[in-house]
C-alpha angles and dihedrals in degrees: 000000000000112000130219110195098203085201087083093063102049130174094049088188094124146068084218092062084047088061100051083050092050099046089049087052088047092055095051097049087048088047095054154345094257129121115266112216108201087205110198094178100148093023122122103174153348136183135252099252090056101045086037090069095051090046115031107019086038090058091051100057094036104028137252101267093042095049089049086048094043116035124056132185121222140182100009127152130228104275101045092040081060093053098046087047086051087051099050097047088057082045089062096067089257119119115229098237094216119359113227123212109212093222083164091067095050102057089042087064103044088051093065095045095059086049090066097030110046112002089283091301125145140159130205114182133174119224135169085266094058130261130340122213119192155121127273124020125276133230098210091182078072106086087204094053088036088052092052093046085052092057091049110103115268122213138196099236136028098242090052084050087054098042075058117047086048098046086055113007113220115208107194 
């Protein structure tokens, strides 16, 4: 069995880092007949676009059956095992009738991170930017912390906000 420790590709944010994955999976399935672990030990997190090359787009150039023989996922928490499942099961030619975001999840995560981060605490705003994600709490009467928060990346949803905040955890 041939190993890929995902660590060494941190962040997974992009659909760029899926490809260099995926070509190095492609070369080893072209190399021999072996087993590929995709190993996420140490890995918290990483985005759609990025799973979503060494699942979908991988079935398709390898096919379905071979991607299910030859690559397996280890070490993955839940929330990730949910979104490669998710994936997989799209990989296999079936439609998944309503995605779900595991908002749940994300906020379980986030939550201890802050624990071991900043005493437990965490704070989630809406602006007109979008949402905030960090640790601590802010005093937005004072113009210095007002002016922090303000620095801090904004996001259309919640659940981006959070993908966010625990790929790369922000401390105001």
């Amino acid at each position: 069995m041939k190993t890929i420790q995902m660590k060494n590709f941190i962040p997974l944010n992009s659909h760029q880092v899926g490809i260099k994955v995926k070509k190095q999976i492609l070369e080893e399935i072209e190399k021999s007949d072996e087993v590929i672990a995709l190993d996420f030990e140490g890995v918290d997190i990483f985005t759609d676009s990025f799973i979503q090359q060494l699942t979908v787009i991988l079935s398709q150039e390898v096919g379905f059956e071979n991607l299910k023989k030859r690559v397996k996922f280890r070490n993955l928490n839940d929330f990730l095992l949910k979104m490669v499942k998710e994936k997989l099961y799209i990989s296999s030619g079936k439609k998944l009738v309503k995605r779900e975001k595991d908002i749940e999840v994300l906020l379980k995560r986030a939550e201890e991170i802050a624990t071991k981060k900043s005493d437990g605490y965490l704070s989630m705003i809406k602006v007109p930017s979008g949402w905030k994600v960090f640790l601590n709490i802010a005093n937005l009467d004072k113009s210095v912390e007002k002016e922090r928060v303000l620095k801090i990346p904004s996001f259309v949803s919640l659940d981006e906000a959070l993908y966010n905040f625990i790929s790369k955890p922000i401390s105001l």
